[in-house]
VEXROTI-638244 format. One record per residue (C-alpha): residue number from 1; x, y, z. Coordinates in Angstrom, 1 decimal. Layout:
BEGIN
n, c1, c2, c3
NUM, X, Y, Z
...
This chain:
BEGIN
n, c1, c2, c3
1, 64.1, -86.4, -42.2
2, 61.5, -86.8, -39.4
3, 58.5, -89.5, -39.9
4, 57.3, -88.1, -36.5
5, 56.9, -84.3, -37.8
6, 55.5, -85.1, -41.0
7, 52.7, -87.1, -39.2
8, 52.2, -84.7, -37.1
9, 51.9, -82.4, -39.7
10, 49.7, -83.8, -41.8
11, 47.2, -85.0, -38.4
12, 47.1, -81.1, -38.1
13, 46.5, -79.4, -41.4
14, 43.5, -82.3, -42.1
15, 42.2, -81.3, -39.3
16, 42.2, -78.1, -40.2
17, 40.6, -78.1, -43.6
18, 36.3, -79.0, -42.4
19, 36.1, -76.2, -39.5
20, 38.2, -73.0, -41.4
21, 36.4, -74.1, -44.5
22, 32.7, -73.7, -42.7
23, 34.7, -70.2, -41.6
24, 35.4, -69.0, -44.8
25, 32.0, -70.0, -46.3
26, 30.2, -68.3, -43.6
27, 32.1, -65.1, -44.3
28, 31.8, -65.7, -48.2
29, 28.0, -65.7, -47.6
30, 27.7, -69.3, -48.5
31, 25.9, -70.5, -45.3
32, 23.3, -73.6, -45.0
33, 20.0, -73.2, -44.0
34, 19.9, -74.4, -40.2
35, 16.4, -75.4, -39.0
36, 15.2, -75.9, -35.2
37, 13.8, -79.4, -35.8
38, 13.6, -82.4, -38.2
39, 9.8, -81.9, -39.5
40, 11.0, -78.3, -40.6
41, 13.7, -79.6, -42.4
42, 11.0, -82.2, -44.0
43, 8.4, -79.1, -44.7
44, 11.4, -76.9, -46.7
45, 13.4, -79.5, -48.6
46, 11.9, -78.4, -51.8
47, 12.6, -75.2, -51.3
48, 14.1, -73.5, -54.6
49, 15.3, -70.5, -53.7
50, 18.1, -68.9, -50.7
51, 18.1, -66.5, -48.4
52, 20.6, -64.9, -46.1
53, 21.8, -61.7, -44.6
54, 25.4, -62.0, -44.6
55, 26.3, -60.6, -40.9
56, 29.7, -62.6, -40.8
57, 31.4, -60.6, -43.5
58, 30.4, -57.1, -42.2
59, 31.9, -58.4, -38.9
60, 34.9, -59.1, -40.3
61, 35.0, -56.5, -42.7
62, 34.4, -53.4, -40.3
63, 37.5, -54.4, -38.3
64, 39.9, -55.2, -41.3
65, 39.1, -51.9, -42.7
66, 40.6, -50.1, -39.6
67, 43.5, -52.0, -39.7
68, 45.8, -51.1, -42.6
69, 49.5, -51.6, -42.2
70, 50.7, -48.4, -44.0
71, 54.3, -48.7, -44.1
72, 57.3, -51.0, -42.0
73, 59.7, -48.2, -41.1
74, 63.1, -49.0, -41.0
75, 66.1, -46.9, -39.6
76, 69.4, -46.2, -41.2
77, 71.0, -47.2, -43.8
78, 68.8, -50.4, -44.6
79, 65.9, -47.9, -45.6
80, 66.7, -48.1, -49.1
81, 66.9, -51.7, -49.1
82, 63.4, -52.3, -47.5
83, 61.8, -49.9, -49.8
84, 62.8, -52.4, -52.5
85, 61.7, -55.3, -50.8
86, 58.3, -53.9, -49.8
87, 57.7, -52.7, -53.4
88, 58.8, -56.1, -54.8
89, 56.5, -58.4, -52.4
90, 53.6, -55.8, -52.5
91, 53.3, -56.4, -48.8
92, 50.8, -53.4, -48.7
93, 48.5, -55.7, -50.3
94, 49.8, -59.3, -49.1
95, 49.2, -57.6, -45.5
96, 45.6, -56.9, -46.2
97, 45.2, -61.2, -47.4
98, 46.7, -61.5, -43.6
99, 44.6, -59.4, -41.5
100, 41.3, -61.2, -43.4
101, 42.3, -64.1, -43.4
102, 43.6, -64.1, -39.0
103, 39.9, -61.9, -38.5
104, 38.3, -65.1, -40.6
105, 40.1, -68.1, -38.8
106, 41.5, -66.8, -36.5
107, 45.2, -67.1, -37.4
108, 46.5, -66.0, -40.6
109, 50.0, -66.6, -42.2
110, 53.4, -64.4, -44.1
111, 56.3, -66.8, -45.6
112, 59.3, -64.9, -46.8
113, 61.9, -66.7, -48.8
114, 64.3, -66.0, -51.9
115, 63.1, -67.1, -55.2
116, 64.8, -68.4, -58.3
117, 66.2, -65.2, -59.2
118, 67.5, -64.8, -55.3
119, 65.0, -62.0, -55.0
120, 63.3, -61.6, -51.3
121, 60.0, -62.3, -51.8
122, 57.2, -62.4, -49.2
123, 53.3, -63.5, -49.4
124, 50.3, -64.4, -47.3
125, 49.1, -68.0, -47.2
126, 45.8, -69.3, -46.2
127, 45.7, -71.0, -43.1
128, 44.1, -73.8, -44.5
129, 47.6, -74.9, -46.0
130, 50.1, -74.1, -43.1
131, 51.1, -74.7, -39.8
132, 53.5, -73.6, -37.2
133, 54.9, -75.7, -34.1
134, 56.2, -74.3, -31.0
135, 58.3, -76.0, -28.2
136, 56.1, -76.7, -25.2
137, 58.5, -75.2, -22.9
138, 59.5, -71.7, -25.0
139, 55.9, -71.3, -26.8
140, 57.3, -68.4, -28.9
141, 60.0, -70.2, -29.6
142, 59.5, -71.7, -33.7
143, 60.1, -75.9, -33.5
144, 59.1, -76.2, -37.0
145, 56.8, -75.2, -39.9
146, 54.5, -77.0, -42.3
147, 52.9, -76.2, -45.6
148, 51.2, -78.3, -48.8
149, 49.2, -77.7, -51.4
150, 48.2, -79.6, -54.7
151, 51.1, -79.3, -57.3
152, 50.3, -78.8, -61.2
153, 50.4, -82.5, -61.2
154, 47.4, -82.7, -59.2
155, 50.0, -84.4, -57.0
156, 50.0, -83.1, -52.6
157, 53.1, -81.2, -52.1
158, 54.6, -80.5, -48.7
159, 57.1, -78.6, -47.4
160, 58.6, -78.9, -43.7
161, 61.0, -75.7, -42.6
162, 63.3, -76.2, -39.9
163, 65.9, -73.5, -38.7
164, 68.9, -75.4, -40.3
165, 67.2, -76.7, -43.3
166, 63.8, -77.6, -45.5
167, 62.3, -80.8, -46.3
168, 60.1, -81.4, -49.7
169, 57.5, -84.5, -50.5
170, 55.2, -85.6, -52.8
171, 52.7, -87.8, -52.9
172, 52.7, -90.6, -54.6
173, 49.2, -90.9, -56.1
174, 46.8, -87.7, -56.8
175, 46.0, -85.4, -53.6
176, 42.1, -86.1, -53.6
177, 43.3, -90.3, -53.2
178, 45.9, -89.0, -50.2
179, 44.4, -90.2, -46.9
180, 47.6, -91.1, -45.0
181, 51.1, -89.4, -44.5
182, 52.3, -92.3, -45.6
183, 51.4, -91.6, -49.3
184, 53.9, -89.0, -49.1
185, 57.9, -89.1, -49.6
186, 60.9, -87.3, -50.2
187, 61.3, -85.2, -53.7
188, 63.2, -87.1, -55.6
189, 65.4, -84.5, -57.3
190, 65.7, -82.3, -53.7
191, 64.9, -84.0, -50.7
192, 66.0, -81.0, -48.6
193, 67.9, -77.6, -49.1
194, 70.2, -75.6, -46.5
195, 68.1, -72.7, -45.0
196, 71.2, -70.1, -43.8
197, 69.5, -67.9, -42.2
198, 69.3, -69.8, -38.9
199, 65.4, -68.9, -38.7
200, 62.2, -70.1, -39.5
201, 61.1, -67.8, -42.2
202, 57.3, -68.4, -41.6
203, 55.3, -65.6, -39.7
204, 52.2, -66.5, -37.3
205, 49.5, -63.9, -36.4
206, 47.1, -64.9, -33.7
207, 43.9, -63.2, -32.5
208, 45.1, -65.0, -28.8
209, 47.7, -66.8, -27.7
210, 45.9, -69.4, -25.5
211, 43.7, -70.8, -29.0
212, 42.9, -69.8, -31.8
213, 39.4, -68.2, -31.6
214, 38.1, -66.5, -35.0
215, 35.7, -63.2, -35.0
216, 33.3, -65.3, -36.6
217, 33.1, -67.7, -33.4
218, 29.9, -66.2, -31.6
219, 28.3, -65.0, -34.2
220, 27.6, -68.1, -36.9
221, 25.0, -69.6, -34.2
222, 23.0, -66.0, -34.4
223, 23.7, -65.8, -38.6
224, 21.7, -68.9, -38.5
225, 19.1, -67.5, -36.9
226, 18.6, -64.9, -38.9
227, 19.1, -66.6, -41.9
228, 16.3, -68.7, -40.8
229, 13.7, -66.3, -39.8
230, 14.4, -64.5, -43.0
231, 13.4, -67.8, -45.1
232, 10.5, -68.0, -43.1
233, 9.6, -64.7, -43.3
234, 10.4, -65.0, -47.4
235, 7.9, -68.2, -47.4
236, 5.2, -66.4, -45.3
237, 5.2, -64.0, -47.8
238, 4.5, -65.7, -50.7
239, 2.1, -68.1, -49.0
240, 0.1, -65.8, -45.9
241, 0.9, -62.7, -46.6
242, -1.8, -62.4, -49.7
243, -5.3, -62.4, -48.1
244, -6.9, -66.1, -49.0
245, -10.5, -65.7, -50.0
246, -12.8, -68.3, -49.9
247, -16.7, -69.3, -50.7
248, -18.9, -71.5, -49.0
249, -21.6, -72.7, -51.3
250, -23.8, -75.9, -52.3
251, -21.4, -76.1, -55.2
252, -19.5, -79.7, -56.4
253, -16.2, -79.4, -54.5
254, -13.4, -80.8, -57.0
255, -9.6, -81.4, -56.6
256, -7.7, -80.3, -53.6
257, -7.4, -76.4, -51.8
258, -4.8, -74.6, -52.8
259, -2.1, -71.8, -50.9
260, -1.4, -69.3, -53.5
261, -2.0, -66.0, -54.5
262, -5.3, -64.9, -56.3
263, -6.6, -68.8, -55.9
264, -9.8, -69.2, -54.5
265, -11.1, -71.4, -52.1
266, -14.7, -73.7, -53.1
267, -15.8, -75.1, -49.4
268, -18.8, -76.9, -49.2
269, -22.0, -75.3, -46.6
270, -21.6, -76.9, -43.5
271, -25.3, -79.0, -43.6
272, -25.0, -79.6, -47.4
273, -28.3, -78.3, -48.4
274, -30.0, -74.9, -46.2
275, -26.4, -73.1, -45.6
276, -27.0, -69.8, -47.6
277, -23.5, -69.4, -50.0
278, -21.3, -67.2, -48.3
279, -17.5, -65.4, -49.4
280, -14.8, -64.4, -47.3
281, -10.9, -64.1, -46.6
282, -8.4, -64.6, -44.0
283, -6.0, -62.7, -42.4
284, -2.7, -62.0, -44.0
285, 0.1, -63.3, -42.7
286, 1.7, -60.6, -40.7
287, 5.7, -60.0, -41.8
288, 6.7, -57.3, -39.1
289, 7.3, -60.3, -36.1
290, 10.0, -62.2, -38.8
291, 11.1, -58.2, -39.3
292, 11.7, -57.5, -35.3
293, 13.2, -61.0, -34.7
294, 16.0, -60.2, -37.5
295, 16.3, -57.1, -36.0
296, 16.8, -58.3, -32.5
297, 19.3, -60.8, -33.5
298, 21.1, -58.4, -35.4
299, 21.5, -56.1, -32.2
300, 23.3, -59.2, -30.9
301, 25.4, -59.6, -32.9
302, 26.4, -55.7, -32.9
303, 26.8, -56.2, -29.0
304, 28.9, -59.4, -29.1
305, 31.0, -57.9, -31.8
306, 31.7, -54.2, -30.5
307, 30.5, -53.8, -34.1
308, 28.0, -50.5, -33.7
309, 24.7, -50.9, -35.0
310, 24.4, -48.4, -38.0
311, 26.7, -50.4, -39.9
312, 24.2, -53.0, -39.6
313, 21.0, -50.6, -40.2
314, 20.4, -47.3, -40.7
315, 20.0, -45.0, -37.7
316, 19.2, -41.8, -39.4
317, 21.5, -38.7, -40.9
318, 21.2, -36.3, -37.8
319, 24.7, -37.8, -35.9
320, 27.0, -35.5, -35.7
321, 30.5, -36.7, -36.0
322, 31.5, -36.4, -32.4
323, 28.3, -38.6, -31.7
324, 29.4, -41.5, -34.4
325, 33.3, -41.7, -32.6
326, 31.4, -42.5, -29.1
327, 29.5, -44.8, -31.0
328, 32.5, -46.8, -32.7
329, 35.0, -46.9, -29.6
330, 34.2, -50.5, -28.7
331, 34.9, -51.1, -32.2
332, 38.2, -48.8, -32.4
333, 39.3, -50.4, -29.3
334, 39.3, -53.6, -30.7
335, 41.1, -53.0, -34.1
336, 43.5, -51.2, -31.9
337, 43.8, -54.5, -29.5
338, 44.2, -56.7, -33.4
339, 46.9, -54.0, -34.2
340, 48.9, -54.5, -31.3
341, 48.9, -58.1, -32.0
342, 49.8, -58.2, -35.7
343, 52.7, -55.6, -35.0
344, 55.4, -58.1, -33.5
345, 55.4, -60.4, -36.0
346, 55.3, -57.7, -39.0
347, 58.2, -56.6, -37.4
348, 59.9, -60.1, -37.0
349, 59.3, -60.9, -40.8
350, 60.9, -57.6, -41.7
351, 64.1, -58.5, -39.7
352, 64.6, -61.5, -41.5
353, 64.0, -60.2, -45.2
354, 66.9, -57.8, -44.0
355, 69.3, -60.4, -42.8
356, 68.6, -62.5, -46.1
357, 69.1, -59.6, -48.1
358, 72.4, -59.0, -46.3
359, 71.3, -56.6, -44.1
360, 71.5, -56.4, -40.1
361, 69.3, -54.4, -38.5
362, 68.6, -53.8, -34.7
363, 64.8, -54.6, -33.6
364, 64.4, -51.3, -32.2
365, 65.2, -49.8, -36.0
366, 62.4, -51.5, -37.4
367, 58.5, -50.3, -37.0
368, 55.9, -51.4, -38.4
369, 53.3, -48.5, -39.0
370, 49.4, -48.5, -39.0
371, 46.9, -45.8, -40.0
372, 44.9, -44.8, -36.7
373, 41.6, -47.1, -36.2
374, 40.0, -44.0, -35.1
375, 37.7, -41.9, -37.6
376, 38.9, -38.2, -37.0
377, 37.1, -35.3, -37.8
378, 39.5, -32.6, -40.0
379, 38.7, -29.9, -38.0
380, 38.9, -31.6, -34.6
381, 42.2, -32.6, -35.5
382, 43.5, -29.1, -36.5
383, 42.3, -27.4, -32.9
384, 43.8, -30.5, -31.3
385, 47.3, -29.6, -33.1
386, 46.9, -26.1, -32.5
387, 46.4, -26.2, -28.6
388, 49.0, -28.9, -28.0
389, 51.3, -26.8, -30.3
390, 50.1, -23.7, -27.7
391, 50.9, -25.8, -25.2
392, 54.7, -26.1, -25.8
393, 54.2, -29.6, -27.9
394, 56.4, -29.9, -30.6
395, 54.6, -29.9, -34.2
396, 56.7, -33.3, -35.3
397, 55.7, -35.3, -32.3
398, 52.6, -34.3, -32.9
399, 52.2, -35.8, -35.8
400, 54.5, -38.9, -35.0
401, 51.5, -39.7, -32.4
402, 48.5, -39.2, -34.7
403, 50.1, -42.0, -36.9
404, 52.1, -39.9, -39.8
405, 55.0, -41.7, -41.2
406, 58.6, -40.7, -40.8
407, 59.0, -40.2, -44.6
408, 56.1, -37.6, -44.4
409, 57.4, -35.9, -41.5
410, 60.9, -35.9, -43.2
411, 59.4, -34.4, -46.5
412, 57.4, -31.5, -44.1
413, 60.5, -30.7, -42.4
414, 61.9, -30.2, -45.6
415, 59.0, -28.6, -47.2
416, 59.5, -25.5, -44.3
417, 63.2, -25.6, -44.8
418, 62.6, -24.6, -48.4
419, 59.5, -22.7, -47.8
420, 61.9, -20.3, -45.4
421, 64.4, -20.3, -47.3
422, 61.9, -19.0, -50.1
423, 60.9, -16.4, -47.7
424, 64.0, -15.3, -47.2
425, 65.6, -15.1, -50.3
426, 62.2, -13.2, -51.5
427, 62.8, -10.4, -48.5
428, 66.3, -10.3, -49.6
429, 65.6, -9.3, -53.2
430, 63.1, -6.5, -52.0
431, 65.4, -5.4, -49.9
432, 68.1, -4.8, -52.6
433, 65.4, -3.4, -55.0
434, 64.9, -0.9, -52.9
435, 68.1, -0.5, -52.4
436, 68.8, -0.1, -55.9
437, 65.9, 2.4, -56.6
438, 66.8, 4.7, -53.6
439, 70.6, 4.5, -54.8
440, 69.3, 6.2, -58.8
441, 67.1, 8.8, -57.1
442, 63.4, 6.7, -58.1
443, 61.1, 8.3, -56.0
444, 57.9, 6.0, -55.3
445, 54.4, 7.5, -55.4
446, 52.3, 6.4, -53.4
447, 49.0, 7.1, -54.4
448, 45.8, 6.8, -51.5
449, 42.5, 7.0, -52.5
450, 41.2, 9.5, -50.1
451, 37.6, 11.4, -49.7
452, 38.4, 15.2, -49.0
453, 36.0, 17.6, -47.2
454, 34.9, 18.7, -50.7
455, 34.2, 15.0, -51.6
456, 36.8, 14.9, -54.8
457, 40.0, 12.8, -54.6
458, 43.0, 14.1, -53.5
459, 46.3, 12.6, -54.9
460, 49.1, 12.5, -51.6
461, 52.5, 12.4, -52.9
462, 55.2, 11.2, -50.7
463, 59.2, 10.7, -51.3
């Protein structure tokens, strides 16, 4: 058991925990209200209420949603197998946790691992609460793994997985009193356990292998922003944006002015005595400079994002649908780029729930299948198929590029077996029902309905 690693582990995930929590607030919409200077800070601090446009999360959320991991498909005999294990860890859902959570922070996390019942089991874990270490000189290669979290007992639990084996502490005193790795030490009852499958069975997606850079990065400076002018714009309104009106008169003056809707302002005449009384109102507060500012600030965000603009506003109903795939091509490009990266190690984490399930599969049997980022029009689509079909293409590699899945092509494949099988079975039987008829002398009429010179029906019998 290494005092070096669990230092170093513990130096890491505290450091984690202040910058991917400001992350996950920020895409949770719980941002704070960032002002430009001290004496604005001062002006607002009794402000009641909040206001925000959460940005972050439709950044985040316009990308996950064009990434879904459909199915892992796996070749041969282990099929069967990895149907059960994807049923029983539900990665269709876990996989969705994943892709949020690596879009959020930037780096998300899948730990497989038997459980009591020696069942294959597999689930995302927020990054907050694990870590993986790589050898400097093979940085794909897994040194070890770290992950804690606070126990039932309100106690810091940490486990370290190694290759050859796992380590487990505690703490000795509750998790929120736990400022030094030295508060932990080994479990009592299990110290360590054997690991057997020669692997490190915790899975690392990355947005980039040189850091780790969330989707969030550029744009919480520019959420601010708009967060900001919104307030303002929310406090204009309620102070400027109703007309003041006020009177000038010889009239006793008493208490202070007042900012608020339908108050009224007494000034006194300028000389005290000869100034005739005199009403009047100032300019509202005009709302449509906070408006444009949001709006600009939005368009940056669109353009630093790839994210287009109309999921941020509305830009009308006349698009046709060619027009809105032009529009979202940055924005399919860049899913596409995520889906790339989260394949390998969707594929890696399949390979070992096999081999720990007692099954050895080659890599190249194993493929991890996504649903296209791109939105495709139904009947595009169909005169795409038909000319490449035209054109010599074969109808299953057609659809094995646009994304279908190997089950579904098996099942169509089958489908037109049985559907020509149908056919012919059904011509068969006509043909011996003829047959039969002509053999007993049944002579068909057939009987056309046909206009004659004389305009009456005339009844054609043929044998």
């Amino acid at each position: 058991m290494s005092d070096k690693d669990l230092q170093l582990a513990f130096k890491v995930l505290r450091a984690k925990q202040e910058p991917y929590n400001d992350l996950f607030k920020y895409y949770d919409g719980d941002q704070p209200l960032v002002y430009t200077a001290q004496r604005l800070k001062e002006i607002f601090k009794d402000l009641d209420a909040y206001f925000a446009e959460n940005w972050c999360s439709v950044v985040v959320d316009s990308t996950r949603d064009r990434i879904n991991l459909r199915e892992i498909n796996v070749e041969g005999s282990a099929q069967k197998r990895w149907k059960e294990i994807w049923e029983a860890s539900e990665i269709s859902l876990e996989s969705d946790d994943v892709h949020e959570a690596t879009l959020v922070a930037g780096e998300g996390y899948f730990i497989a691992w038997p459980d009591e019942d020696d069942v294959m089991q597999g689930y995302h874990n927020d990054p907050r609460l694990v870590h993986l270490f790589y050898y400097k000189s093979e940085p794909r290669k897994k040194k070890f793994a770290a992950k804690w979290w606070v126990d039932e007992g309100e106690k810091l639990s940490m486990t370290l997985y190694y290759a050859d084996h796992l380590e487990y502490y505690r703490s000795r005193n509750k998790a929120k009193n736990v400022t030094e790795f030295s508060s932990l030490e080994p479990l009592a009852r299990t110290p360590t356990a054997e690991n057997p499958y020669g692997e490190v069975p915790v899975f690392h997606f990355r947005l980039g292998q040189r850091k780790v850079k969330s989707d969030l990065k550029n744009v919480i400076p520019i959420q601010n922003g708009i967060n900001k002018l919104l307030t303002d714009m929310m406090v204009a309104a309620e102070f400027g944006a109703f007309k003041q009106r006020y009177v000038i008169s010889n009239a006793t003056i008493n208490g202070k002015l007042k900012n608020a809707p339908s108050e009224i302002w007494d000034l006194p005449a300028g000389d005290g005595v000869g100034q005739q009384t005199q009403a009047g109102q100032f300019d509202a507060t005009p709302l449509e400079n906070y408006l444009k500012g949001i709006d600009d600030l939005a368009t940056a965000i669109s353009s630093i994002t790839r994210t287009p603009k109309h999921y941020f506003f509305s830009i009308g109903s006349n698009l046709s649908g060619e027009a809105l795939i032009a529009m979202e091509s940055p924005l399919n490009k860049k899913a596409g780029d995520r889906i790339d990266r989260f394949a390998p190690p969707w594929k890696q984490a399949t390979l070992f729930m096999l081999k720990a399930s007692g099954e050895t599969v080659k890599p190249e049997q194993v493929t991890p299948m996504f649903d296209k980022p791109e939105t495709v029009q139904p009947y595009t689509q169909a005169q795409t198929r038909q000319l490449n079909v035209t054109a010599g293409m074969p109808l299953v590699t057609i659809l094995r590029e646009e994304g279908k899945s190997q089950a579904f092509i098996d099942q169509m494949v089958k489908d037109k077996a049985d559907e020509d099988r149908q056919k012919q079975t059904n011509l068969a039987n006509a043909m011996l029902e003829a047959e039969r008829r002509f053999n007993a002398g049944d002579l068909t009429t057939i009987s056309n309905q046909q206009s004659g010179s004389n305009g009456k029906t005339q009844k054609v019998t043929n044998a």
